[in-house]
LUMBA-584541 format. One line per field, with one value per residue: x, y, z of N, C-alpha, C, O in turn; residue in one letter. Coordinates in Angstrom, 3 decimals. Atoms other than C-alpha are relative to their C-alpha. Example, Ala and Ser with C-alpha at 12.3 -4.5 7.8 and 13.67 -1.06 7.14 Angstrom:
<recs>
n.east <- (0.890_-0.820)
n.north <- (-1.190_-1.190)
n.up <- (0.000_-0.060)
ca.east <- (12.300_13.670)
ca.north <- (-4.500_-1.060)
ca.up <- (7.800_7.140)
c.east <- (0.900_-0.770)
c.north <- (1.200_1.090)
c.up <- (0.000_0.730)
o.east <- (1.936_-0.261)
o.north <- (1.181_2.198)
o.up <- (0.665_0.899)
rest <- (A_S)
</recs>
This chain:
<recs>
n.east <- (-0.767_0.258_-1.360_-1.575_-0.008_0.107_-0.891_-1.340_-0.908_0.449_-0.467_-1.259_-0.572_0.380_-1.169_-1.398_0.134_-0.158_-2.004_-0.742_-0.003_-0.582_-1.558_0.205_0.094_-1.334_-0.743_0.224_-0.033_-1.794_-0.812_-0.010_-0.307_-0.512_0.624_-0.196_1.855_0.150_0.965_0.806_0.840_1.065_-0.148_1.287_0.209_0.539_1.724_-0.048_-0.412_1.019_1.698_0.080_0.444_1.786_1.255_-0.156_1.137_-0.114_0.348_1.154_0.480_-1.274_0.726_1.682_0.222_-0.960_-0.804_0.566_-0.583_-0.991_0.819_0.820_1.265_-0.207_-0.888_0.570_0.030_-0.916_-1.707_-0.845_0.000_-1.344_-1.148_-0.285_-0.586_-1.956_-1.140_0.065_-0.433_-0.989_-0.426_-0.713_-0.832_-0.987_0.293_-0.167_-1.040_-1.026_-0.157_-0.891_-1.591_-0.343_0.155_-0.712_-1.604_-0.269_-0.257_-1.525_-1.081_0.309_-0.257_-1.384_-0.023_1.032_-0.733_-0.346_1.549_0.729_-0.553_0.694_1.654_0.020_-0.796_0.602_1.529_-0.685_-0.433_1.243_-0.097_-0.659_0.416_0.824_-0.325_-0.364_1.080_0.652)
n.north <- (-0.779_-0.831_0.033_0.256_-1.171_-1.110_0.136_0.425_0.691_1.228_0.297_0.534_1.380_0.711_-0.073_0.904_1.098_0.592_-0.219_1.303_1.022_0.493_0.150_1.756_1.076_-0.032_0.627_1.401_0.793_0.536_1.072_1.411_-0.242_0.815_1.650_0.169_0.178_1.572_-0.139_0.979_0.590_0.958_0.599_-0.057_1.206_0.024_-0.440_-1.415_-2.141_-0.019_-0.276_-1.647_-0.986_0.383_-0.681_-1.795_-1.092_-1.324_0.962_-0.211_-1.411_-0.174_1.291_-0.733_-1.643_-0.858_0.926_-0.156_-0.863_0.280_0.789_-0.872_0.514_0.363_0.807_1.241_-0.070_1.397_0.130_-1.020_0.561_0.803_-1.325_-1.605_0.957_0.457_-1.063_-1.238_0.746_-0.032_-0.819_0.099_0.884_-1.043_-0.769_0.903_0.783_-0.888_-0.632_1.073_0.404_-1.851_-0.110_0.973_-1.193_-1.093_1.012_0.678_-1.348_-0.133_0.927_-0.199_-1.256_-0.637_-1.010_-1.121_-0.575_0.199_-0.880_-1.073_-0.430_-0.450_-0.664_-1.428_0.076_-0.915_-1.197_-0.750_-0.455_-1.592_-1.209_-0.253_-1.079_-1.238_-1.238_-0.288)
n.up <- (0.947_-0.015_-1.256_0.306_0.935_-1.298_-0.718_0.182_-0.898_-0.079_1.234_-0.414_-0.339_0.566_0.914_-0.903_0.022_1.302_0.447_-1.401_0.439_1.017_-0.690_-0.950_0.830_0.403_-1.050_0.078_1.540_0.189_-1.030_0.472_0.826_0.805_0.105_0.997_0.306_0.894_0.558_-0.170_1.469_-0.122_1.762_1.004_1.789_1.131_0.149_-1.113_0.577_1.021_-1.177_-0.635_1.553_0.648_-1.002_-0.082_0.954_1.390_1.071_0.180_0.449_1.122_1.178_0.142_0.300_1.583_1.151_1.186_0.878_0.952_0.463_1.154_-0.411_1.508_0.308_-0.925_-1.216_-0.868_0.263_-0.492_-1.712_-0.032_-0.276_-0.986_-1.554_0.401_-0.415_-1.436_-0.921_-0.376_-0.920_-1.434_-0.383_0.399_-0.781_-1.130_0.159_-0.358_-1.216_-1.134_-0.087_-1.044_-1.292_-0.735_-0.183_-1.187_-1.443_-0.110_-0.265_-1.094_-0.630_-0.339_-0.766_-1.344_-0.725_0.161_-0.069_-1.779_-0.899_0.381_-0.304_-1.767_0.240_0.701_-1.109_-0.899_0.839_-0.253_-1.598_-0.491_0.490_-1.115_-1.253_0.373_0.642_-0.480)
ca.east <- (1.800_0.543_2.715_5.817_4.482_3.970_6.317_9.920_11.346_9.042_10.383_13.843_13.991_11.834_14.750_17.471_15.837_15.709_19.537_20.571_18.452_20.024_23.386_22.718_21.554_24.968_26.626_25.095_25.216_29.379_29.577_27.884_29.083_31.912_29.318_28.750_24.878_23.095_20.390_18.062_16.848_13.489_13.709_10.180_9.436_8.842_5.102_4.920_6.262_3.786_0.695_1.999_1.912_-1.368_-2.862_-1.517_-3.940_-1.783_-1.865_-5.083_-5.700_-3.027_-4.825_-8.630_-8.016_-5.025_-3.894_-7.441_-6.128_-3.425_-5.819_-7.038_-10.583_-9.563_-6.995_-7.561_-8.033_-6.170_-2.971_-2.653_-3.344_-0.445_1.908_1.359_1.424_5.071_6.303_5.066_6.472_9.714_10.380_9.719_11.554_14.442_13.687_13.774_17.137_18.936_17.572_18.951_22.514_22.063_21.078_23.463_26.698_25.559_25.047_28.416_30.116_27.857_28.254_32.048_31.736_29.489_31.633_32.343_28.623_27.616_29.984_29.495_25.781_26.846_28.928_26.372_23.386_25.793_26.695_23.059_22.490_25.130_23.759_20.892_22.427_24.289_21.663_19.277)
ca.north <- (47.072_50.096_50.012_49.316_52.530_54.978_53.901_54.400_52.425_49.297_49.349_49.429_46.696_44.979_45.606_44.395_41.376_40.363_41.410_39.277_36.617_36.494_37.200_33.729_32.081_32.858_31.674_28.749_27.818_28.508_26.366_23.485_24.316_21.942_18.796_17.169_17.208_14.402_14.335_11.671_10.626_9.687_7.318_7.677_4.855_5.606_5.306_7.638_10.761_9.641_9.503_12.952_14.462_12.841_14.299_17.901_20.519_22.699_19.546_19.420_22.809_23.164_19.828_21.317_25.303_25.950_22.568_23.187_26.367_25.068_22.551_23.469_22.684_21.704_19.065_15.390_16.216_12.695_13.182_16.805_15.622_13.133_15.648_18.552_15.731_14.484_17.794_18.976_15.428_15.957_19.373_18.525_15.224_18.032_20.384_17.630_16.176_19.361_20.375_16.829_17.240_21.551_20.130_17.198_19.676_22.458_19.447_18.278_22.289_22.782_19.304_19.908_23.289_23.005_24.370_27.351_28.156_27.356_29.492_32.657_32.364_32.496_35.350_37.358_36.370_37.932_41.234_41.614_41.379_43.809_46.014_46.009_47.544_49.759_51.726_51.519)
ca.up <- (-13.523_-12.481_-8.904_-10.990_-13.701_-10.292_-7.911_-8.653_-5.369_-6.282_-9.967_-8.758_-6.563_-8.998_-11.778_-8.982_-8.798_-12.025_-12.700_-9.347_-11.416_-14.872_-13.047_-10.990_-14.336_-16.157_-12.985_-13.245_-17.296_-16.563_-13.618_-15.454_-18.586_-19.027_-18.628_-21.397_-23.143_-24.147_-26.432_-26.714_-30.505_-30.926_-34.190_-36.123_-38.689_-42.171_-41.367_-38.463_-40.826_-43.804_-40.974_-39.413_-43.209_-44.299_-41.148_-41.009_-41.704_-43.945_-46.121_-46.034_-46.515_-49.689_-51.559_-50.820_-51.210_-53.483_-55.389_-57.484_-58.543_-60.387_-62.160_-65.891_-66.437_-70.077_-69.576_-67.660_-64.027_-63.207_-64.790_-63.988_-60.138_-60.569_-61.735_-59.461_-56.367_-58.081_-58.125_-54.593_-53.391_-54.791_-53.627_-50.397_-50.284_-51.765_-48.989_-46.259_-47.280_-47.536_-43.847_-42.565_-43.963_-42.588_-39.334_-39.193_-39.831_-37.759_-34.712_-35.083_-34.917_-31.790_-30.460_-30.545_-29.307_-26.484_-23.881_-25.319_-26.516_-22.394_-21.205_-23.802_-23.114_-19.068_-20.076_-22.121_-19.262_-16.656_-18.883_-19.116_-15.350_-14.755_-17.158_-15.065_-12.313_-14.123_-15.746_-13.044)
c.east <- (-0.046_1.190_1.130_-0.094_0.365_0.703_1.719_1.087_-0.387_0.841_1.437_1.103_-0.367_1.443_1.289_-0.201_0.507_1.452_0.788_-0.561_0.864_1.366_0.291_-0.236_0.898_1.002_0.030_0.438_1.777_0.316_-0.213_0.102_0.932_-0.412_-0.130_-1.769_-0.055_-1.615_-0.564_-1.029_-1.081_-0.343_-1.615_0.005_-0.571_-1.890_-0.399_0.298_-0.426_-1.126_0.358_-0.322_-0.964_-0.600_0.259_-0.763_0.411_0.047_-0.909_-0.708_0.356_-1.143_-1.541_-0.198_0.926_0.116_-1.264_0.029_1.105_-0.590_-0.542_-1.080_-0.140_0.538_-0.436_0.410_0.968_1.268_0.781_0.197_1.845_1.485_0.307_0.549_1.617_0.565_0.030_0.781_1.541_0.880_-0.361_0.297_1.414_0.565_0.378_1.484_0.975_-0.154_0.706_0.843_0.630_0.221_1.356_1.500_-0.482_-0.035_0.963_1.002_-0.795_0.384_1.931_0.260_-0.913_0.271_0.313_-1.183_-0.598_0.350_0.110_-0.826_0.399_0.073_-0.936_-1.339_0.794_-0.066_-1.705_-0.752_0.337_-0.767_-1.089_0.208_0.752_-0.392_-1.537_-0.599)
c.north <- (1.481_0.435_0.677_1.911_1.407_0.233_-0.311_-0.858_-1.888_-0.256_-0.212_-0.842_-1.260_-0.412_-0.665_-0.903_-1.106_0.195_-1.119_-1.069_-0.393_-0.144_-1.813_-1.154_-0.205_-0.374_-1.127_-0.940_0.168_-1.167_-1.553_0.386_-0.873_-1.795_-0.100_-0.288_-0.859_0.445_-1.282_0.117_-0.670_-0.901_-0.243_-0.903_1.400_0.800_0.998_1.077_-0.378_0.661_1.456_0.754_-0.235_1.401_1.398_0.770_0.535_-0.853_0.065_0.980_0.150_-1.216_0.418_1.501_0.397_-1.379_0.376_1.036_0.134_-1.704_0.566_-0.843_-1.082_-1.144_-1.373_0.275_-1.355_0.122_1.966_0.193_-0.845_0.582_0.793_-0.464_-0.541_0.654_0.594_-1.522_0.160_1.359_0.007_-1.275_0.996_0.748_-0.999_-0.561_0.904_0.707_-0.829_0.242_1.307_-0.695_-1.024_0.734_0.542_-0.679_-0.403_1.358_-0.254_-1.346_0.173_0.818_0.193_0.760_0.933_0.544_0.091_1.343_1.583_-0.054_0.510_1.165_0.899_-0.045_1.216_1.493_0.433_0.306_1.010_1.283_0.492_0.794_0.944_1.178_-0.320_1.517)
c.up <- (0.359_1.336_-0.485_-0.977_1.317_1.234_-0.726_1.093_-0.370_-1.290_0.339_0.831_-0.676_-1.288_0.867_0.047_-1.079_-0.742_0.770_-1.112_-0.870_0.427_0.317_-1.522_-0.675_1.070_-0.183_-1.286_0.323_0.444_-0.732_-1.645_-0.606_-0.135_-1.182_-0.400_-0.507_-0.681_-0.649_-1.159_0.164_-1.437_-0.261_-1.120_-1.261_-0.052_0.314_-1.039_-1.000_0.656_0.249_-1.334_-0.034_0.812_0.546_-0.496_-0.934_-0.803_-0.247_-0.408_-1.668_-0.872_-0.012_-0.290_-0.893_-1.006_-0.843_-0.608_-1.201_-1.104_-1.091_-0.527_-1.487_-0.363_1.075_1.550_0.953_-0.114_0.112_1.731_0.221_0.176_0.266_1.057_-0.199_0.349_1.078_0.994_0.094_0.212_1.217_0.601_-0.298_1.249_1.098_0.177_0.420_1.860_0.814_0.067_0.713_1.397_0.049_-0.085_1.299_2.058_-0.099_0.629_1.597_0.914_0.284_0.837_0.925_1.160_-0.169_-0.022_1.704_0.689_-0.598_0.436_1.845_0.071_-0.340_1.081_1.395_-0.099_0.245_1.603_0.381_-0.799_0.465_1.168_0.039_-0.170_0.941_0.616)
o.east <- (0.941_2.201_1.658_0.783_1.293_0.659_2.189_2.254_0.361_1.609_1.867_2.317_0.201_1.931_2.085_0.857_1.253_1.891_1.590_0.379_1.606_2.039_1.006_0.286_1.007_2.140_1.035_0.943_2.481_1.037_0.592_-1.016_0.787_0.200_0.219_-2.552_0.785_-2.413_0.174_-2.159_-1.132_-1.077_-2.121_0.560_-1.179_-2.537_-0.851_-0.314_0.429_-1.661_-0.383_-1.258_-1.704_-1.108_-0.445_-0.978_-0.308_-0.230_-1.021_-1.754_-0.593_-1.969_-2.109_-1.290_0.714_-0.066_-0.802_-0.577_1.292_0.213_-1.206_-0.902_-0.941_0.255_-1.265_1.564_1.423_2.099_1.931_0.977_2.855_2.368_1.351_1.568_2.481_1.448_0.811_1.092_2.195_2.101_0.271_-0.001_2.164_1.747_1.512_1.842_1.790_0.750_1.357_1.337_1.697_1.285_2.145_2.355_-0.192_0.361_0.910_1.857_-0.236_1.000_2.426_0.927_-1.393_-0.450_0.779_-1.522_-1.373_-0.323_0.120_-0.792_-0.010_-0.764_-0.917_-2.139_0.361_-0.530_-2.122_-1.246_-0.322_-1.071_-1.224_-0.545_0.912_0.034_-2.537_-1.619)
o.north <- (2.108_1.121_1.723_2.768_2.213_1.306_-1.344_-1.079_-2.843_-1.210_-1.345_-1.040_-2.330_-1.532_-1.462_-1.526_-2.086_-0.384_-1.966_-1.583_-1.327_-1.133_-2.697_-2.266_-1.411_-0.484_-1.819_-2.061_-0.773_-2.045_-2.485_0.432_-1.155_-2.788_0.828_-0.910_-1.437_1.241_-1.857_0.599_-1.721_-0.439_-1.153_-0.774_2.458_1.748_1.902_2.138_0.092_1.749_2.314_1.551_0.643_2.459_1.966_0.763_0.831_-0.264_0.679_0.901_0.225_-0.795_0.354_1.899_1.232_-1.123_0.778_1.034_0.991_-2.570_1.583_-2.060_-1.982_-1.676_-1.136_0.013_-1.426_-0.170_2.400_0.915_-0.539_0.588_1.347_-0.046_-0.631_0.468_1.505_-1.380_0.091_1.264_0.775_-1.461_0.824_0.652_-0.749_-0.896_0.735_1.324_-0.492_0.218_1.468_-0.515_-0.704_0.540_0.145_-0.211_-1.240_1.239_-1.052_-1.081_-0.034_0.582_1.293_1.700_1.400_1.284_0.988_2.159_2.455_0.746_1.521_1.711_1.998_0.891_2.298_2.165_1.330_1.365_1.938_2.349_1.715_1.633_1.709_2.272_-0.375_1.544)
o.up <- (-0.025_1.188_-0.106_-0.874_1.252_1.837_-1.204_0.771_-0.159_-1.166_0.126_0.801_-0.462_-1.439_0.371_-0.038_-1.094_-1.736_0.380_-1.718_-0.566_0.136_-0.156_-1.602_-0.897_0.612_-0.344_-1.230_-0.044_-0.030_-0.755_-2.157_-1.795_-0.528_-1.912_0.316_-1.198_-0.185_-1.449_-1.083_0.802_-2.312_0.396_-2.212_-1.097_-0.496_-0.390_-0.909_-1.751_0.439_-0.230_-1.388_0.410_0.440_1.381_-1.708_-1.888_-1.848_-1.308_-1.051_-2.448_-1.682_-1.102_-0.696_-1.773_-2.196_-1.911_-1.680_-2.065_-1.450_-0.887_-0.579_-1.741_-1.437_1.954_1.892_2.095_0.746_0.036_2.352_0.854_1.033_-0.077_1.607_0.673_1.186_1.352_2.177_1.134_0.341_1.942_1.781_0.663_1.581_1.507_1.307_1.327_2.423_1.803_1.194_1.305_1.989_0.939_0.779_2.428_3.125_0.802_1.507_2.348_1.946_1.393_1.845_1.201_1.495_0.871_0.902_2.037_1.319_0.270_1.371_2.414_0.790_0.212_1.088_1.791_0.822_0.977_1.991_0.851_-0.262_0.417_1.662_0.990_0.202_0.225_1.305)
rest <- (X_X_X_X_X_X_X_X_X_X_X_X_X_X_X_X_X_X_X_X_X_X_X_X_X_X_X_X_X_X_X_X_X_X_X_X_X_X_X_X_X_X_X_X_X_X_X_X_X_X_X_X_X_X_X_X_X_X_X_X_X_X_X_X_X_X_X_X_X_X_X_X_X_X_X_X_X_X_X_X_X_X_X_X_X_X_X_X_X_X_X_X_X_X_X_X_X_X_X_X_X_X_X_X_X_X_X_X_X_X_X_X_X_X_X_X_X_X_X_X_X_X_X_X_X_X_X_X_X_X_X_X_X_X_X_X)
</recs>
């Protein structure tokens, strides 16, 4: 680092480099740009995304360090357990549903539009390249 801080010839072929790169990587995302992507679903049972919850720490954390804060020392410890766990299940069965139907739109616009997104991104990887050797 120090080279690149003290030498201005090393820094500026170091900076050409890295412009030629992103240049070359926006070359590239155009050229293969009008392929078509595939994405490869991994289907998870039921069980599988219970087990991954159970065994997440911030679960663990949340039910041993905060849920007994919301616990009153006054009232039956069983049935105010019941109904804190109800309501933390069904805001985030709530939470989960609405991110499926977010994600499953916004994969359909992009899935339509992949060629265009490929070839902006080429477009703005390039731009930044050049701008590299602009303002060198």
């Amino acid at each position: 680092m120090t080279v690149i801080n003290t030498n201005q010839t090393a820094y500026l072929v170091m900076k050409l480099i890295c412009s030629s790169y992103v240049i070359y990587l926006g070359v590239m995302v155009i050229r293969y740009s009008s392929g078509k992507a595939e994405v490869k679903a991994n289907r998870y049972s039921f069980k599988s995304g219970v087990l991954i919850s159970l065994l997440n720490p911030k679960t663990l954390i949340f039910f041993g360090a905060l849920f007994p804060l919301f616990i009153q020392s006054e009232d039956s410890f069983a049935i105010q357990a019941v109904v804190l766990t109800l309501e933390l299940l069904l805001i985030t069965f709530l939470i989960h549903v609405s991110i499926s139907f977010t994600t499953e739109k916004v994969s359909t616009i992009l899935e339509n539009n992949i060629v265009l997104i490929n070839r902006l991104t080429g477009v703005l990887f390039m731009g930044i390249g050049i701008s590299g050797f602009i303002f060198s």
